[in-house]
Backbone of each chain as ProteinMPNN parsed JSONL, in Angstrom:
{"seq_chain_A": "XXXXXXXXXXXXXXXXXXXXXXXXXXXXXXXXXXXXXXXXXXXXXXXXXXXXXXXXXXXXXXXXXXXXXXXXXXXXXXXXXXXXXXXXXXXXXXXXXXXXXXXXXXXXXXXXXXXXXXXXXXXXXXXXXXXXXXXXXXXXXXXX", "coords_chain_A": {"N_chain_A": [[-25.762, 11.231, -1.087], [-24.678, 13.91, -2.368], [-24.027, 15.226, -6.556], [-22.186, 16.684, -7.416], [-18.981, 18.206, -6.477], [-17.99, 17.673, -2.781], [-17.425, 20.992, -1.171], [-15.813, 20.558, 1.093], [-14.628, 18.353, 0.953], [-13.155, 18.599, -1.248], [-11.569, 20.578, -0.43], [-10.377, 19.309, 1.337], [-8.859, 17.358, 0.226], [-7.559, 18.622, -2.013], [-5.307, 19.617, -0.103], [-4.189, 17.698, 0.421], [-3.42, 16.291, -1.707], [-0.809, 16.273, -2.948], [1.039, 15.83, -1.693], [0.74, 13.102, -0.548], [0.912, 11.887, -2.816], [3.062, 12.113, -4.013], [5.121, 10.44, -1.525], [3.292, 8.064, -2.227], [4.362, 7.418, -4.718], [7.277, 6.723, -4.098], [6.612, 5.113, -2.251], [5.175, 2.831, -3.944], [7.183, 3.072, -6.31], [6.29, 3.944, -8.92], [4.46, 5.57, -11.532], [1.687, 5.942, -12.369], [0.885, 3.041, -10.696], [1.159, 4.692, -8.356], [-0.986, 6.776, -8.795], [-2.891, 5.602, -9.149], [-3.503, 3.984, -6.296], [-3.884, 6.084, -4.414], [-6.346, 7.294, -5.865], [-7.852, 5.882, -5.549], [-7.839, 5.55, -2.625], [-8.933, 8.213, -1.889], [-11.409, 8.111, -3.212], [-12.894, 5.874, -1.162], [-12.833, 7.196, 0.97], [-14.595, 9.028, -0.098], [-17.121, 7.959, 0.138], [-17.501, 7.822, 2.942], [-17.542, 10.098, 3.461], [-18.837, 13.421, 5.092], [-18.181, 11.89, 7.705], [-16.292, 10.253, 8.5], [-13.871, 9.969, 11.225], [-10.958, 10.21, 11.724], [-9.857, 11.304, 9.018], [-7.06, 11.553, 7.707], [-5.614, 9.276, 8.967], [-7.339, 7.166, 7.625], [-7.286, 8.167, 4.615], [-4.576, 6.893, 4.456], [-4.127, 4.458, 5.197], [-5.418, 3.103, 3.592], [-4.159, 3.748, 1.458], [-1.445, 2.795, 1.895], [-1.604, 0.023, 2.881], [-1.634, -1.787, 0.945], [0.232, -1.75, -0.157], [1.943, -3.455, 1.199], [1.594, -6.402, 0.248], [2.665, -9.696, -0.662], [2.506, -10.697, -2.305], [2.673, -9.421, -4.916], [4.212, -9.092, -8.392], [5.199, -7.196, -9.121], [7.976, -4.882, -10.114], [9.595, -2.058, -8.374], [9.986, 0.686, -9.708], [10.566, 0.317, -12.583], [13.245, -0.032, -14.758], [14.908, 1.884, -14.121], [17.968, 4.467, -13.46], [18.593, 5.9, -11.694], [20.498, 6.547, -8.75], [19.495, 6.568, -6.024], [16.792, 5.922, -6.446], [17.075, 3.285, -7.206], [18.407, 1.807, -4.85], [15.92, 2.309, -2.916], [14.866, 0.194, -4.506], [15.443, -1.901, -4.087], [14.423, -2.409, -1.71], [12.751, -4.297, 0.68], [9.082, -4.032, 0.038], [7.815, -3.723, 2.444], [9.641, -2.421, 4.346], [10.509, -0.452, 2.238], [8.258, 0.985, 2.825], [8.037, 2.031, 5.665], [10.526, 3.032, 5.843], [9.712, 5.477, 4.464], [7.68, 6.711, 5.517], [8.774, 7.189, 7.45], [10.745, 9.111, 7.315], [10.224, 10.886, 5.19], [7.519, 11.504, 4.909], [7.738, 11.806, 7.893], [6.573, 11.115, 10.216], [5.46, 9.246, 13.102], [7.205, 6.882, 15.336], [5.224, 5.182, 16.093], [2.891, 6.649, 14.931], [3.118, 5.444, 12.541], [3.216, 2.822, 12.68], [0.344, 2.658, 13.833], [-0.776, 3.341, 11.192], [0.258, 1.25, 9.317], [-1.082, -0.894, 10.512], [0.569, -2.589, 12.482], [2.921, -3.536, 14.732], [4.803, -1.581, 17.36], [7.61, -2.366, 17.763], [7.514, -4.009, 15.617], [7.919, -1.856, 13.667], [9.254, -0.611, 14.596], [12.393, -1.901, 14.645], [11.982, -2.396, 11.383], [12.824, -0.158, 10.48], [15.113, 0.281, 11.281], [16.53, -1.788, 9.715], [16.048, -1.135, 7.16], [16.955, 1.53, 7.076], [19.596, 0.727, 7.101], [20.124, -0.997, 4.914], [19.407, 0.511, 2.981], [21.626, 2.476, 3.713], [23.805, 1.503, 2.687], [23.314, 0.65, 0.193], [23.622, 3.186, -1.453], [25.916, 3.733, -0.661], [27.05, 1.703, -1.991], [26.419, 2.115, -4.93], [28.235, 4.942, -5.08], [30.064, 4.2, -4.917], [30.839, 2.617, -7.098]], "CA_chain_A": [[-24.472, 11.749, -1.575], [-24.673, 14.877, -3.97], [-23.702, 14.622, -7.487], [-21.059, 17.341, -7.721], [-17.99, 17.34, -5.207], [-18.414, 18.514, -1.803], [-16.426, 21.797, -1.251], [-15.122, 20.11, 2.068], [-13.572, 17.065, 0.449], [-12.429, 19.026, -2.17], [-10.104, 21.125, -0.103], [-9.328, 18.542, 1.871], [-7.887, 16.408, -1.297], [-6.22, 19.51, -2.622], [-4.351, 20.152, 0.256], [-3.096, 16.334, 0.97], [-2.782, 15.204, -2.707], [0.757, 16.256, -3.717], [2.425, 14.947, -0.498], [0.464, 11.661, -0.673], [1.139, 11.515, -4.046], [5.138, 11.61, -3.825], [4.982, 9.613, -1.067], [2.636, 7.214, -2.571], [5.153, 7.622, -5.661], [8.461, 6.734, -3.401], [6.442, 3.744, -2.033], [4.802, 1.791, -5.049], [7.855, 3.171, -7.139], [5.747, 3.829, -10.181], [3.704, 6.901, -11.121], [0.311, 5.02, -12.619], [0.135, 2.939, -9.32], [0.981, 5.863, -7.16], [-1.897, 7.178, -8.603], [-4.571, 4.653, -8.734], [-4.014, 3.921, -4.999], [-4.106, 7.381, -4.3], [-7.686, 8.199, -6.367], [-8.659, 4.444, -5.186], [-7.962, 5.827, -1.012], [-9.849, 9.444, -1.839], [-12.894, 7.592, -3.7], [-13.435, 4.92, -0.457], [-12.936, 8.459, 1.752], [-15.602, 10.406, -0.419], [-18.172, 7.298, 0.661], [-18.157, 8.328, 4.066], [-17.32, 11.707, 3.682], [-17.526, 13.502, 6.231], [-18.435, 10.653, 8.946], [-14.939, 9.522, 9.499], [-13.541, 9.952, 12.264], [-9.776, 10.342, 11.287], [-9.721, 11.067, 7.584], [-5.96, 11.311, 7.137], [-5.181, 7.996, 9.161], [-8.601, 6.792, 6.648], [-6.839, 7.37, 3.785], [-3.236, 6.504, 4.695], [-4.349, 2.844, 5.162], [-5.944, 2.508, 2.169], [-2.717, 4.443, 0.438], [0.144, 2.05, 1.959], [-1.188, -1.456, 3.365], [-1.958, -2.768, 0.339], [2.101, -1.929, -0.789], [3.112, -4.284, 1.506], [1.613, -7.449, -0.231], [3.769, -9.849, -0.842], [2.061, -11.411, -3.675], [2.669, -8.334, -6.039], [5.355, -9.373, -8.319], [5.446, -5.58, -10.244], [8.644, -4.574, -9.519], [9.238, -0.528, -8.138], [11.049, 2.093, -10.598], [11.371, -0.368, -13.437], [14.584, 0.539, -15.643], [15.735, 3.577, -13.828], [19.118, 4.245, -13.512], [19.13, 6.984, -11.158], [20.942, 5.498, -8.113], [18.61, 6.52, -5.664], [15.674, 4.543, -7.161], [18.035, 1.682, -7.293], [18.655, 1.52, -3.279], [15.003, 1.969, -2.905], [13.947, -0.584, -5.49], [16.664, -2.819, -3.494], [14.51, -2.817, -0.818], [11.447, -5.11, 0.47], [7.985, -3.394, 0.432], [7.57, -3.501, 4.219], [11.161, -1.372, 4.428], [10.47, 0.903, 1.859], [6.97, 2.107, 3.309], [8.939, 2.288, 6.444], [11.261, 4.065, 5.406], [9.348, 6.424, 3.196], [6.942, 7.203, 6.008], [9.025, 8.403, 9.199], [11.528, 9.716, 6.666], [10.137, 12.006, 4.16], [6.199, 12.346, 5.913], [8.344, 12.203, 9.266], [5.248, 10.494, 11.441], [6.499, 8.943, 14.336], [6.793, 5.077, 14.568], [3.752, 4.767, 16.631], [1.826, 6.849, 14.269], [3.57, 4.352, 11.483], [2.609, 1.393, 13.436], [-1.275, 2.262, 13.633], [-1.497, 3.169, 9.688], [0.439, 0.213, 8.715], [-1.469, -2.398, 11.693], [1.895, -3.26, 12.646], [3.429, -3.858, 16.037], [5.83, -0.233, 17.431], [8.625, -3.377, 17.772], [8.432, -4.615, 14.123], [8.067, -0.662, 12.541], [11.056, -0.177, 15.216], [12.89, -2.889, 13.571], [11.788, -2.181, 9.924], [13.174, 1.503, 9.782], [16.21, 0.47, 11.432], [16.76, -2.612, 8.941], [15.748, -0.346, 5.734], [18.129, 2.619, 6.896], [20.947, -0.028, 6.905], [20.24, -1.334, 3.675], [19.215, 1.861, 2.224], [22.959, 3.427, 3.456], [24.457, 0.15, 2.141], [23.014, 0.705, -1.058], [23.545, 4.264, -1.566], [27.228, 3.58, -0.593], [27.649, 0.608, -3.219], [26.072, 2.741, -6.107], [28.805, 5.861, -5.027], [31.473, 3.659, -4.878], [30.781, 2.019, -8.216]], "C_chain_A": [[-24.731, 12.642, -2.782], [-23.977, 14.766, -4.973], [-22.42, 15.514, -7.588], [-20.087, 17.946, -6.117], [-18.505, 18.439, -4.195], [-17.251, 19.589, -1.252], [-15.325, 21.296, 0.212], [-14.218, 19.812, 1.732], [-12.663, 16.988, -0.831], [-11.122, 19.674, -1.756], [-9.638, 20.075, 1.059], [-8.167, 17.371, 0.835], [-6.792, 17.392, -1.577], [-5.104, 19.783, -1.599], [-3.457, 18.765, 0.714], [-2.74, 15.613, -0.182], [-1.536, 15.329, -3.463], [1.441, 15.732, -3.007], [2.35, 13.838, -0.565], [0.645, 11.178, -1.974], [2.916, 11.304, -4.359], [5.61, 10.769, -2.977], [4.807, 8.377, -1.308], [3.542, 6.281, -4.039], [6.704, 6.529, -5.285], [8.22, 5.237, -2.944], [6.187, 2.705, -3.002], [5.591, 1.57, -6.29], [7.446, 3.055, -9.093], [4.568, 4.517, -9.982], [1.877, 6.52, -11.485], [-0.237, 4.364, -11.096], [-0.044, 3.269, -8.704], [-0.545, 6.256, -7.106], [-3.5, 6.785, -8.539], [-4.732, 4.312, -7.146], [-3.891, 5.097, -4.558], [-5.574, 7.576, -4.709], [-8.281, 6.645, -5.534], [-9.02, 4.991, -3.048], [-9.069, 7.122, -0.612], [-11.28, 8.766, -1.95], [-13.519, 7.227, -2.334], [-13.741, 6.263, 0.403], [-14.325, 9.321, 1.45], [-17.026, 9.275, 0.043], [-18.81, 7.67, 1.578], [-18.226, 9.086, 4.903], [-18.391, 12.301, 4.325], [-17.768, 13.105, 7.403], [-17.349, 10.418, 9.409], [-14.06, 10.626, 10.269], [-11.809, 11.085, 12.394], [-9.632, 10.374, 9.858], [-8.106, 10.676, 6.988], [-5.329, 10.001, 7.722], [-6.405, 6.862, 8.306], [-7.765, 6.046, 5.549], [-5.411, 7.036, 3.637], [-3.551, 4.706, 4.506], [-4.506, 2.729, 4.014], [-5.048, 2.392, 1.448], [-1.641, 3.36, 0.917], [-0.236, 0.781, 2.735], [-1.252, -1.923, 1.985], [-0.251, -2.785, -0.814], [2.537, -2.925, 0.445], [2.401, -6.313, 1.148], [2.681, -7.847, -0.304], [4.292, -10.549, -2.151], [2.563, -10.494, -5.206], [4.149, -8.951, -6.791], [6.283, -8.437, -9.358], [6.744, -5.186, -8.907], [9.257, -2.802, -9.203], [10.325, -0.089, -9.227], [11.966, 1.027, -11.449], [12.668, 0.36, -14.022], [15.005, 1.919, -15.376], [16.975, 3.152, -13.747], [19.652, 5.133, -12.413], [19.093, 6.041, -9.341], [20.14, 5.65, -6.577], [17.506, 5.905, -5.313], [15.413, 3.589, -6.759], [17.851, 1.058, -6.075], [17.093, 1.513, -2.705], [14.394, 1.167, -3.297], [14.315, -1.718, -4.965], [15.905, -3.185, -2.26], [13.008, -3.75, -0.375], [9.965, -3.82, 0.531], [7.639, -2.888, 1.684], [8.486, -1.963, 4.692], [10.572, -0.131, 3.65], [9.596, 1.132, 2.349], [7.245, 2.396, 4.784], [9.39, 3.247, 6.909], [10.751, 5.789, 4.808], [8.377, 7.508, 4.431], [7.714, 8.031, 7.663], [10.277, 9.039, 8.261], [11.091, 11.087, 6.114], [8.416, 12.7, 4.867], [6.031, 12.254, 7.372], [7.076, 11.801, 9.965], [6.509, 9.725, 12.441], [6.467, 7.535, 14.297], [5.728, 4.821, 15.138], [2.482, 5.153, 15.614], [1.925, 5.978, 12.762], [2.482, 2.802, 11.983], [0.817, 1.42, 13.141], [-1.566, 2.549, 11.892], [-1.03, 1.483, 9.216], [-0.44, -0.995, 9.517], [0.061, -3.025, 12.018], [2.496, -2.702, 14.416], [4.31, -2.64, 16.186], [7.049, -1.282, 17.366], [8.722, -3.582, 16.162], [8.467, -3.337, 13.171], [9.412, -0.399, 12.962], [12.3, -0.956, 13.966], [13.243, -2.817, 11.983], [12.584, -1.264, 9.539], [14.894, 0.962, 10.271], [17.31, -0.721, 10.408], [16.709, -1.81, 7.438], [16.514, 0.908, 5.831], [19.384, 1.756, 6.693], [21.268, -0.025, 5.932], [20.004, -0.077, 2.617], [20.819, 2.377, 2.139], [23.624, 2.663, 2.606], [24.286, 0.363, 0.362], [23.621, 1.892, -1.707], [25.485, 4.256, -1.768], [28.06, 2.436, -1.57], [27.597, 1.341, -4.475], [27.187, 3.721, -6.402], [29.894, 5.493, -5.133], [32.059, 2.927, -6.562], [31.202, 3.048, -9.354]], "O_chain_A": [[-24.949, 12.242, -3.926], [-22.963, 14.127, -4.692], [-21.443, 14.844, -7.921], [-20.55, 18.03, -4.98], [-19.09, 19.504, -4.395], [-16.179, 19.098, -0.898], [-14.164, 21.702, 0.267], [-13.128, 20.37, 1.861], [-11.92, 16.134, -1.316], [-10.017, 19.549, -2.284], [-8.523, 20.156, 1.575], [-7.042, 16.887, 0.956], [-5.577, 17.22, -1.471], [-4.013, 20.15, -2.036], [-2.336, 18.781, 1.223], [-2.027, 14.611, -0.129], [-1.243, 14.632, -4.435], [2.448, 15.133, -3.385], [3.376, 13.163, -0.649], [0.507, 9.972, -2.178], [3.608, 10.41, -4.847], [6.587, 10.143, -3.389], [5.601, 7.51, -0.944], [3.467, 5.088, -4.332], [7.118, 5.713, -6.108], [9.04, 4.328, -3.066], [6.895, 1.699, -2.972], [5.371, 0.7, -7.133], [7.967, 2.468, -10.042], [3.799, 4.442, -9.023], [0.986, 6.924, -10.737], [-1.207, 4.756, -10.447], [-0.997, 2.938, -7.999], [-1.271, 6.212, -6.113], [-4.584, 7.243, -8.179], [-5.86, 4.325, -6.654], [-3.417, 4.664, -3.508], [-6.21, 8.105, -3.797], [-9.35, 6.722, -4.93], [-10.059, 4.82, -2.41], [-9.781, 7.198, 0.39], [-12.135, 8.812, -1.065], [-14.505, 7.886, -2.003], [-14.94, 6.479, 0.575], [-14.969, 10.01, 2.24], [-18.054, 9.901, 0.302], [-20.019, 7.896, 1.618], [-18.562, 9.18, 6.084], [-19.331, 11.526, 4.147], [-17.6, 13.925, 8.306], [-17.198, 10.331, 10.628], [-13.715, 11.763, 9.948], [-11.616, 12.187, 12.908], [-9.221, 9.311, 9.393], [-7.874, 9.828, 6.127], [-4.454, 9.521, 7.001], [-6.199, 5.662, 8.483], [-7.491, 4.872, 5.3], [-5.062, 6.89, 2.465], [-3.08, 3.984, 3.627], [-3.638, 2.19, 3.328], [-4.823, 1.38, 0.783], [-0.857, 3.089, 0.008], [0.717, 0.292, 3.341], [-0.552, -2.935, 2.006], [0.142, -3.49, -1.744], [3.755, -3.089, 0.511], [2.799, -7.269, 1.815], [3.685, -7.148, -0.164], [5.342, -10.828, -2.73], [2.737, -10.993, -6.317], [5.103, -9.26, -6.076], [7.316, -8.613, -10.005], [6.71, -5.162, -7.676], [9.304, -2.26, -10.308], [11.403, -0.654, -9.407], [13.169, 0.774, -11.372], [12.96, 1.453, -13.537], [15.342, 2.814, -16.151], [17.323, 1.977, -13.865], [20.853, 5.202, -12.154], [18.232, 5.303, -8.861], [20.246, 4.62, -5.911], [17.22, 5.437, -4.211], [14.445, 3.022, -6.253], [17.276, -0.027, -6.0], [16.934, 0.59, -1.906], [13.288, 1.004, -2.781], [13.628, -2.696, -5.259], [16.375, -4.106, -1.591], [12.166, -3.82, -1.271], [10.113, -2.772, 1.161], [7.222, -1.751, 1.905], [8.107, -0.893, 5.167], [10.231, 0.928, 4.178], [9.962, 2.221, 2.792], [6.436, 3.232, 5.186], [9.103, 4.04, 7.806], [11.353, 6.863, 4.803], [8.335, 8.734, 4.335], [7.378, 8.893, 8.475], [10.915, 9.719, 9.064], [11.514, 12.174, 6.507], [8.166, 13.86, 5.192], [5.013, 12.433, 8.041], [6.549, 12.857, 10.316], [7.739, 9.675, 12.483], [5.842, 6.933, 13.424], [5.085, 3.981, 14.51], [1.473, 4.476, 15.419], [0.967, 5.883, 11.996], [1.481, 2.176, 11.635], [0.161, 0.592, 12.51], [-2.525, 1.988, 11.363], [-1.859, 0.654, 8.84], [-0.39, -2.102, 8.982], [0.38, -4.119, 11.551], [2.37, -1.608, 14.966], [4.796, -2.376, 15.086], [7.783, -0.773, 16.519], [9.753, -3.377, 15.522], [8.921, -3.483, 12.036], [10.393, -0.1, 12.281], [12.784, -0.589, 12.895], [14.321, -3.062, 11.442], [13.113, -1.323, 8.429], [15.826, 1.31, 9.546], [18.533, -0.597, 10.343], [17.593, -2.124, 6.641], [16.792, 1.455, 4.764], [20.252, 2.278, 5.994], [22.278, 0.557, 5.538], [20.557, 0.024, 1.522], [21.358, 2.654, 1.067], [24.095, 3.253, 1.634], [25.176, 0.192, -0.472], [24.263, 1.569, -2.707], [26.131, 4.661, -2.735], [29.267, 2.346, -1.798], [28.604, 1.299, -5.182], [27.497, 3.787, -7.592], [30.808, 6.265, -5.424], [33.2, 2.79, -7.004], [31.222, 2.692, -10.532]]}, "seq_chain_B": "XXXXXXXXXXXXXXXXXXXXXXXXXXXXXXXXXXXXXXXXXXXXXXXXXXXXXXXXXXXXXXXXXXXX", "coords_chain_B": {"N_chain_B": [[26.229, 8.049, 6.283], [23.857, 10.072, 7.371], [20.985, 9.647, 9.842], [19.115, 12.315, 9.497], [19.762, 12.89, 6.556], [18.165, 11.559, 5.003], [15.658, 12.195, 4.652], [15.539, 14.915, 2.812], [17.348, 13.037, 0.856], [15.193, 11.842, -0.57], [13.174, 13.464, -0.575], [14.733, 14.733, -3.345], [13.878, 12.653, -5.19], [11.64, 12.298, -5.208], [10.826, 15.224, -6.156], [10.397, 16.025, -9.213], [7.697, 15.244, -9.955], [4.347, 15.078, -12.045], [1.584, 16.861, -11.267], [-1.196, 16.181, -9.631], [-5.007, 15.939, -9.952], [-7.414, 14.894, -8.132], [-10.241, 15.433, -6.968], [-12.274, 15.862, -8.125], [-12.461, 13.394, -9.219], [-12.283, 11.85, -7.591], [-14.999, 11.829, -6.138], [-16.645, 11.675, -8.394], [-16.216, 8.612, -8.272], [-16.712, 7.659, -6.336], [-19.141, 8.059, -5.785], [-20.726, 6.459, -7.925], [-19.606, 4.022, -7.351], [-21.232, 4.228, -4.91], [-23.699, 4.113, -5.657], [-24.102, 1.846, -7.28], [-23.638, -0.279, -5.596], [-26.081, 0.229, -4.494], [-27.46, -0.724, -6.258], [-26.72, -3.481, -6.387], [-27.58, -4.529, -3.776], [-30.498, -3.646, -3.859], [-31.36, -5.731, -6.157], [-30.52, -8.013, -4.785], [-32.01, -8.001, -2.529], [-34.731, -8.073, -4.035], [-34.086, -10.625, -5.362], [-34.277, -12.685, -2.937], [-36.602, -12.271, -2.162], [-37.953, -13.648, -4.564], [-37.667, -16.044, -4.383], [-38.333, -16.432, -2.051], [-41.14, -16.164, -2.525], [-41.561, -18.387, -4.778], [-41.448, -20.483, -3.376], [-42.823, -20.233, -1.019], [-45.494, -20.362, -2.697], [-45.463, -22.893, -4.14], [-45.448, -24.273, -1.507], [-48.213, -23.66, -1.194], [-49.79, -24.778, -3.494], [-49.297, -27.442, -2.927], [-47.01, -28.718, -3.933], [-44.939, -29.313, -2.438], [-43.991, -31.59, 0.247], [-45.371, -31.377, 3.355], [-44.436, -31.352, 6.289], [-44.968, -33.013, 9.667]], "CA_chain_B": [[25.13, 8.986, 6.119], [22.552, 10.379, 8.858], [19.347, 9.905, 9.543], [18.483, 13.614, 9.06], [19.689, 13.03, 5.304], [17.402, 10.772, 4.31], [14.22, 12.793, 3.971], [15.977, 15.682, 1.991], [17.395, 12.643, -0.525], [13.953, 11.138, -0.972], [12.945, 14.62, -1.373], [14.861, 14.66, -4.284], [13.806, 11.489, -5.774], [9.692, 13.073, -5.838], [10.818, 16.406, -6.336], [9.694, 16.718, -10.203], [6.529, 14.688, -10.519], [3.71, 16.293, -12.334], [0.203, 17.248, -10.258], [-2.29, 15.616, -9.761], [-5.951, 16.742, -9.417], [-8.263, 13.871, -7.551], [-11.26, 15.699, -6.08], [-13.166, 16.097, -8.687], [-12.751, 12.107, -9.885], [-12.349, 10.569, -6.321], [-15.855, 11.742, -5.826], [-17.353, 11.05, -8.659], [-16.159, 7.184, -8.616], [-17.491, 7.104, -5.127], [-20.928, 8.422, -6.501], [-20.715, 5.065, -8.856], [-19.585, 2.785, -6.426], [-22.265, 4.077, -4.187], [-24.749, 3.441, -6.72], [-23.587, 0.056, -7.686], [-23.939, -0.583, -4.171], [-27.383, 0.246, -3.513], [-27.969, -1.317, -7.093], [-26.774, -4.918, -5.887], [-28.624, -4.335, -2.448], [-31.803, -3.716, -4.311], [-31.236, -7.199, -6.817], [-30.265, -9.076, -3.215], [-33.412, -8.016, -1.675], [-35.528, -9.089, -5.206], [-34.252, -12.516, -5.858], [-34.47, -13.212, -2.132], [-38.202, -12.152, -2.009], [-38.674, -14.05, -5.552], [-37.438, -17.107, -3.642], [-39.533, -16.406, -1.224], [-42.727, -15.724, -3.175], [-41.999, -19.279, -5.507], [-41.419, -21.256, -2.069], [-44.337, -20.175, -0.868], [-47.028, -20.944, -3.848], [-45.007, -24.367, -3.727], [-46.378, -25.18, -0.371], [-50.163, -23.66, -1.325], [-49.685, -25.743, -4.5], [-48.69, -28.244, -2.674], [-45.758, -29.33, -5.046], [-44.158, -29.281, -1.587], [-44.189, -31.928, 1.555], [-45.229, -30.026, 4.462], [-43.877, -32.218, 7.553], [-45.681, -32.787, 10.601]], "C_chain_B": [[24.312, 8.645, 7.089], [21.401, 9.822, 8.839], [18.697, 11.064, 9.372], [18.591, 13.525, 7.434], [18.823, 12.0, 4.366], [15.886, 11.487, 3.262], [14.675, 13.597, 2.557], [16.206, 14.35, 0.484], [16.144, 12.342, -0.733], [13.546, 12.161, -1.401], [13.055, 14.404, -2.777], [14.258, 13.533, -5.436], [12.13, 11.785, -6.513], [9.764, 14.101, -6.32], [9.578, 17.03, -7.908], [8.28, 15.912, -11.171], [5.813, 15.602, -10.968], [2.403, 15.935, -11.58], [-0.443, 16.95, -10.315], [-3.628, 16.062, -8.959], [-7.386, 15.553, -9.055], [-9.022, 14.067, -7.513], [-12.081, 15.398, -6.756], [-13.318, 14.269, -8.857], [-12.724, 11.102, -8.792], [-13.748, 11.054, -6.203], [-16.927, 11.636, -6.657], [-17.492, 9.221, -8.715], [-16.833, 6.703, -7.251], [-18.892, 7.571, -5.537], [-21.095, 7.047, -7.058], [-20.555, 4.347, -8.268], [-20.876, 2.833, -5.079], [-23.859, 3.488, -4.81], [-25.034, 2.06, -7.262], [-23.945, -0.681, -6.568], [-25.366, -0.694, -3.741], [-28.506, -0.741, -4.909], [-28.154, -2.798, -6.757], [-27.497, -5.182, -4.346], [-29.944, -4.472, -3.212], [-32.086, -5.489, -4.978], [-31.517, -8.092, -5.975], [-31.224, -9.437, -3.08], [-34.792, -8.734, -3.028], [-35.353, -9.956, -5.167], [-34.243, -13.057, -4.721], [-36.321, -13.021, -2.241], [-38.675, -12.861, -3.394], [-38.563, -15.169, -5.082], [-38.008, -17.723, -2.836], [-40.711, -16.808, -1.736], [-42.796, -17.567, -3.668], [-41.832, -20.348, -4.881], [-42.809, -21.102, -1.444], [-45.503, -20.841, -2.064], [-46.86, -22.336, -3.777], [-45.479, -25.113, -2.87], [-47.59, -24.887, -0.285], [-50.136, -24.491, -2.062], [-50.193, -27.361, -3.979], [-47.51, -29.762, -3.46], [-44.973, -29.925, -3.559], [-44.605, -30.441, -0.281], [-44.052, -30.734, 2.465], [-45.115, -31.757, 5.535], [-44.884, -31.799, 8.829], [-47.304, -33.346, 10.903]], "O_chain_B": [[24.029, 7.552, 7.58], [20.835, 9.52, 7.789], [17.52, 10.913, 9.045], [17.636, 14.016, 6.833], [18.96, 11.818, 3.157], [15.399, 11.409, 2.133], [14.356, 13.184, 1.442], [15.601, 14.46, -0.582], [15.953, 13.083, -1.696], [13.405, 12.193, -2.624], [12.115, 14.042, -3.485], [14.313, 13.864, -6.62], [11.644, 11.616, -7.631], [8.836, 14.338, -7.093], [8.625, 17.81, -7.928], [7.97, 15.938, -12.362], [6.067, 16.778, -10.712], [2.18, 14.757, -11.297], [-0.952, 17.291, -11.382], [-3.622, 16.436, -7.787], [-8.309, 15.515, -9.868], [-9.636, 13.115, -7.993], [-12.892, 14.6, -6.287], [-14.438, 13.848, -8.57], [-13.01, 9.908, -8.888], [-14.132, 9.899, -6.022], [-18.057, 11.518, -6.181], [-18.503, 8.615, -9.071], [-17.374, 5.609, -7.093], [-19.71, 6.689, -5.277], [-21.859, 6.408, -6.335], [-21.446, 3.504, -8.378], [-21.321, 1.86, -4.47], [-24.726, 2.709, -4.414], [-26.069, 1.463, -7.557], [-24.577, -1.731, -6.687], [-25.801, -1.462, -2.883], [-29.636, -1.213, -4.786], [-29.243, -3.371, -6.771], [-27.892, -6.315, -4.072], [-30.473, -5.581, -3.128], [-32.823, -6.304, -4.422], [-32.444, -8.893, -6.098], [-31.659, -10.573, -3.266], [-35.545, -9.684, -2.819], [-36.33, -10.66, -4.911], [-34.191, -14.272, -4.912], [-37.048, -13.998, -2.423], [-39.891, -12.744, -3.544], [-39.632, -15.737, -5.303], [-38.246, -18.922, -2.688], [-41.257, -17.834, -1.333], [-43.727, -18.228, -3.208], [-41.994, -21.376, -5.537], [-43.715, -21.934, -1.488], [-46.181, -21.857, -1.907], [-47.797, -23.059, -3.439], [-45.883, -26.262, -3.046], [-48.299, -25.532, 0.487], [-50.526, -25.505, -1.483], [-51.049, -28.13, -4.417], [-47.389, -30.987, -3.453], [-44.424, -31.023, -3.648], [-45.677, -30.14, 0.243], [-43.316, -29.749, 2.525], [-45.637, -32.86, 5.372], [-45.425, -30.708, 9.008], [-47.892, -33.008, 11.931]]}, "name": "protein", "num_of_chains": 2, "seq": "XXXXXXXXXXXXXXXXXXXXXXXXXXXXXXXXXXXXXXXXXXXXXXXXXXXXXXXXXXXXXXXXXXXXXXXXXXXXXXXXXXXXXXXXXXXXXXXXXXXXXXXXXXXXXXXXXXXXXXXXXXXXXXXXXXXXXXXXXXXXXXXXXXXXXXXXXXXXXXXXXXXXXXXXXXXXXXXXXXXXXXXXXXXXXXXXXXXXXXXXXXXXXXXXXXXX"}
C-alpha cells in the first residue's frame, strides 16, 4: 500500500463524499458521527483498494449498519428545534435509514435490503412504517 | 403529503452542511491500520515461535515428561 493517496480512491471519495455525507448526516443525526462513520467506511475501503468488488455497496455497509444498533443510546439532532429534525429524531434507527435511503439516495428497496442485510419484506415494511410516522410527525409539528 | 415530497424535504434538512475532504485522511488511517496489522501479525508469529522454542529445550532438558 503506497504512502500517499492513490489518485483512484481519491476521485472516487471526492465524488461520493458530499452525498454520503448528508445522508450519513440525516441518518446518525449529528455532524461529528456523520463524519467518523463516513472517514471510518473510506479508511476500511482504502485497505482493499482497489480489490473490491462493489466499492459503493463496500462502503454503504460500513456507513449505515452500524446506525441501526440498538444499543446506542446517543440520541439524533440533539436540541434542534427545526421541525423537520424533530419528525426524524421521532423515529427508530431502522426507519430513519429507511427512510433516508430510498428517499433522498432514492435506491430501490432491494438495493436497500442488500446494504442494510435485511429481508425486501422487512425494508418493504420499514419505509412504509417510517413514511407514516414521518407524515404523522410533520403534520403534528404544523399543526402545533 | 406524497411520497415524491419527501426527498426534496430531507433535501432541505442537509442542504447547508459544510464539506468535507476524506481522501487524503481515509487513506492515510488505512496506511496505520495496515501497519498495526502486520505489526500484531509479526508479535503473533514471535511469541508463538518463543513458545515453541522454550517447549522444546524443556523436553531436551528434560524438565518435561515425555509419555510413551
Amino acid at each position: 500500500m503506497q504512502h500517499s493517496v492513490d489518485p483512484e480512491f481519491a476521485s472516487f471519495v471526492d465524488a461520493r463524499q458530499g452525498r454520503w455525507f448528508r445522508t450519513a448526516y440525516l441518518v446518525y443525526g449529528e455532524l461529528g458521527r456523520a463524519e467518523r462513520a463516513l472517514l471510518h467506511a473510506f479508511s476500511r475501503l482504502s485497505l482493499h483498494w482497489p480489490k473490491v468488488d462493489d466499492p459503493d455497496v463496500f462502503v454503504q455497509r460500513l456507513l449505515y449498519q452500524p446506525a441501526l444498533t440498538r444499543w446506542s443510546r446517543l440520541r439524533p439532532f440533539p436540541d434542534t428545534e427545526n421541525p423537520l429534525e424533530q419528525a426524524l429524531a421521532d423515529l427508530t434507527p431502522t426507519q430513519r435509514t429507511v427512510l433516508v435511503l430510498l428517499h433522498l439516495e432514492e435506491l430501490t428497496e432491494f438495493e436497500v435490503a442488500d446494504i442494510l442485510t435485511m429481508s425486501h419484506t422487512a425494508v418493504h415494511a420499514q419505509g412504509l412504517s417510517a413514511f407514516e410516522r414521518f407524515r404523522s410527525a410533520i403534520a403534528a409539528g404544523e399543526s402545533r | 403529503m406524497r411520497r415524491e415530497d419527501i426527498g426534496p424535504l430531507l433535501g432541505q434538512v442537509s442542504d447547508d452542511l459544510p464539506e468535507v475532504h476524506l481522501a487524503d485522511r481515509a487513506w492515510t488511517t488505512g496506511v496505520i491500520l495496515k501497519r498495526r496489522r502486520r505489526r500484531t501479525t509479526v508479535v503473533g508469529v514471535l511469541v508463538a515461535l518463543g513458545i515453541a522454542l522454550v517447549v522444546a529445550v524443556a523436553f531436551a532438558a528434560g524438565w518435561l515428561p515425555v509419555s510413551g
